[in-house]
N, C-alpha and C positions, 0 to 999 in steps of 0.2 A: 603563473608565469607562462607566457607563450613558450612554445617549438620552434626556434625561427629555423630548425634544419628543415620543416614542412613549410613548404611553399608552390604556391600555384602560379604557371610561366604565364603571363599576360601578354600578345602581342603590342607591342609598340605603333601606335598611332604613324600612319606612312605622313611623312616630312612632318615642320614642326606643325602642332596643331593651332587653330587661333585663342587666344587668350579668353580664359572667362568664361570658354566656353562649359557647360551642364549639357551632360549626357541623359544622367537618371532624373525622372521627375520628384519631386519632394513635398510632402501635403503643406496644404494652406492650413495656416494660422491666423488667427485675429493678431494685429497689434500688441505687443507689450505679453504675449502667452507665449513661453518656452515650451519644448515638445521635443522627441526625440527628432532627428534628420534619419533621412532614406538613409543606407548605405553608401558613401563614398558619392553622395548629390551635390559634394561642396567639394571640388577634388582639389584646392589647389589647399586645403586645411591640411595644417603639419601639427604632431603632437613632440611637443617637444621634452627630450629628457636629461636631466642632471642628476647624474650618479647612477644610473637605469631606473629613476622614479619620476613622471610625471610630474611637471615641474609649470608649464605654460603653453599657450597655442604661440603658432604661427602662421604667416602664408607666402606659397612658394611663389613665386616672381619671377624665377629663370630658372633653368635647368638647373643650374649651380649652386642659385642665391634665394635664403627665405628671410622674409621681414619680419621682426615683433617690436613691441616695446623695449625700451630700455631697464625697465622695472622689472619685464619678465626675465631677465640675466642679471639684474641685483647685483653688481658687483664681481660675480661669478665667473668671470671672463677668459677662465683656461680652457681653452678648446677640448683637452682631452675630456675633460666632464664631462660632455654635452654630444646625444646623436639626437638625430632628427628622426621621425618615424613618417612616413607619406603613406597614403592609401588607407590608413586608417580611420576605423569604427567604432568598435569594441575593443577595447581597452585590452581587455583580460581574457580575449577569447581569441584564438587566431583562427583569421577567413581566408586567408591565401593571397591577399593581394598588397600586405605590408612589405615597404622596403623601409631599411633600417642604415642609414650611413652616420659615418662619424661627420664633424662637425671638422673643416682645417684650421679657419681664422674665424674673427669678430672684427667688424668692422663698425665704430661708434659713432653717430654724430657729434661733432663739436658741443652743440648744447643739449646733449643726452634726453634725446626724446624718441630715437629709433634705435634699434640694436641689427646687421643685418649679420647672416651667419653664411658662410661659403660651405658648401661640403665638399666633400673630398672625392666625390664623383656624380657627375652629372645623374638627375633624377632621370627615370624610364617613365617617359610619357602615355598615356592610356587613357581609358575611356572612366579609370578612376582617380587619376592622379593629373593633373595639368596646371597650370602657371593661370594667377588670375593677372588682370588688364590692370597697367598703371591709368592715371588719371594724363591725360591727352598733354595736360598745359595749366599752371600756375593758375590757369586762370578757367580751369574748367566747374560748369555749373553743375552739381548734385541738385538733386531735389527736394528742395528744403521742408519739412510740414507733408510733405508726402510718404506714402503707406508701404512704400517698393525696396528698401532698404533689409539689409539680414547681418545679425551679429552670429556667431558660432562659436561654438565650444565645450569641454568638459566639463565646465564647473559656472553654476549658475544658482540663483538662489532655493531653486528647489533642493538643492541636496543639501541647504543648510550647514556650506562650508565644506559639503566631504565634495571630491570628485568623483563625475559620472562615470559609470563603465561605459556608456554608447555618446554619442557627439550630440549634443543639444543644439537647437537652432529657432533663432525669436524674429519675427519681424517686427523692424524699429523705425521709428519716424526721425530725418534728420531735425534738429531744431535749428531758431537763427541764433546766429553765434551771440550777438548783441543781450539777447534775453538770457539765455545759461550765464555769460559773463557777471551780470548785472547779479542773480543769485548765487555768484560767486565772492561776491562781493570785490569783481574785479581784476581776479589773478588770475585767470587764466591768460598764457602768452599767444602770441600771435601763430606759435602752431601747432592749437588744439582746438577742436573744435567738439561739437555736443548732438547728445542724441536725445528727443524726449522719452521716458515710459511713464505711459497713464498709471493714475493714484488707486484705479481697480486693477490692474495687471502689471507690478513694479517688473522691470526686469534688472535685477541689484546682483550685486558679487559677481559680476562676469571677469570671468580669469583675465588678467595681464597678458596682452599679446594676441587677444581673440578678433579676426579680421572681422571688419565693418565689411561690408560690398553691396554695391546699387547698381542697378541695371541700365543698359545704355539702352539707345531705341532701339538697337540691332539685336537687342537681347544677351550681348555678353556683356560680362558683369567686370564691372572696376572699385578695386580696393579705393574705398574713400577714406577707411583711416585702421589703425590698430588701439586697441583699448586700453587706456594709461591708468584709469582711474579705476580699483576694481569695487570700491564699494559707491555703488551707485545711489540707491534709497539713501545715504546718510542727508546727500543735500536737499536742501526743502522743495525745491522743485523737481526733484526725481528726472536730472539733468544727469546724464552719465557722460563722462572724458575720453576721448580719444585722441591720439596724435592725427591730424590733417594730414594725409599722402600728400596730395600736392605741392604744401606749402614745404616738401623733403624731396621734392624730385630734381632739384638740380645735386642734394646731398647722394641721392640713390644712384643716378644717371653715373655721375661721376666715380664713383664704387664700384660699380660691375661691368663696366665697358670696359 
């Protein structure tokens, strides 16, 4: 169990910083190969907790507000449960740079596909912790079948169901939604959308709640979806589920403003 009386004072980024932005560099990966992340290379990743255990990811979106699936809160929806941890790495190790707030409300969407969570005091911005970029417009284009895409998180099929102590991180191809649907045999709703992993490098069990994000041309990165479906490999075409941000932006917009 961490020291959270030991902590290291990080100066705060002068005004707000731009979204998306990555400070530390992070190694390349092949497609569909999970591997550990640099330290704090994904800053806007929130580990989230219920009952002080390690429960799902998330990712922070406004100073105040962090996004996940609805799965990753399960019904669990009494604030007091649940803190958020930002700046975080290593689980079970403390580095100095974890901030740790309670959680005030939950706010659900209507057809339970997003969970967002307010805390109870604005996050401190840095060069490890920052807000990722929503997606522009309902109608913004990702890149579909391209190699640029990154899912994150503690729990991924290397550990065979236990969770990481350090933050994993895969690079994934988005798929078209048409073909995932189709080996779905159709159920998927209008807002979820699908990532491929190749049949030599599955990337299966990725925790509930673990941000998607793909890179703009300017280089900062925008959340294209959070992870709904956590066992991935089960489907025949090794199709994994996530909720669509976009197709939640007039849900979000309207919640944190």
């Amino acid at each position: 169990m961490k020291n959270r009386s030991q902590f290291v004072v990080v100066p705060p980024l002068a005004g707000y910083p731009t979204c998306g932005s990555r400070f530390l560099a992070t190694p390349n990966l092949p497609v569909g190969n999970a591997g550990e992340a640099r330290p704090n290379s994904w800053p806007w990743q929130v580990d989230l907790l219920f009952r002080s255990s390690h429960a799902c990811s998330g990712a922070l979106i406004d100073k105040s507000w962090i996004i996940t699936s609805v799965e990753c809160v399960n019904a669990n929806e009494n604030p007091e449960d649940w803190v958020v941890r930002l700046g975080e790495h290593r689980r079970m190790v403390l580095e100095g740079y974890e901030e740790t707030i309670k959680v005030q409300e939950f706010v659900i969407d209507p057809q339970r596909h997003v969970a967002l969570l307010k805390i109870e005091r604005i996050a401190v911005l840095h060069q490890r912790v920052t807000t990722v970029c929503l997606p522009a417009s309902e109608d913004y284009e990702f890149p579909v079948n391209g190699s640029s895409c990154f899912v994150t998180g503690w729990k991924f099929n290397e550990q065979q169901g236990n969770i990481s102590d350090v933050l994993i991180q895969s690079p994934v191809q988005l798929a078209s939604r048409e073909l995932c649907n189709t080996s779905y045999q159709g159920v998927l709703s209008q807002n979820e959308g699908c990532v491929y992993s190749s049949v030599d490098n599955p990337v299966c069990s990725v925790e509930k709640g673990a941000p998607l994000v793909c890179p703009r041309a300017d280089g900062q990165f925008v959340l294209a979806g959070v992870v709904s479906n956590e066992n991935w490999c089960s489907n025949p075409g090794n199709f994994g589920v996530f909720v669509d941000i976009k197709t939640m932006l007039s849900f979000i917009r309207g919640s944190i403003m």
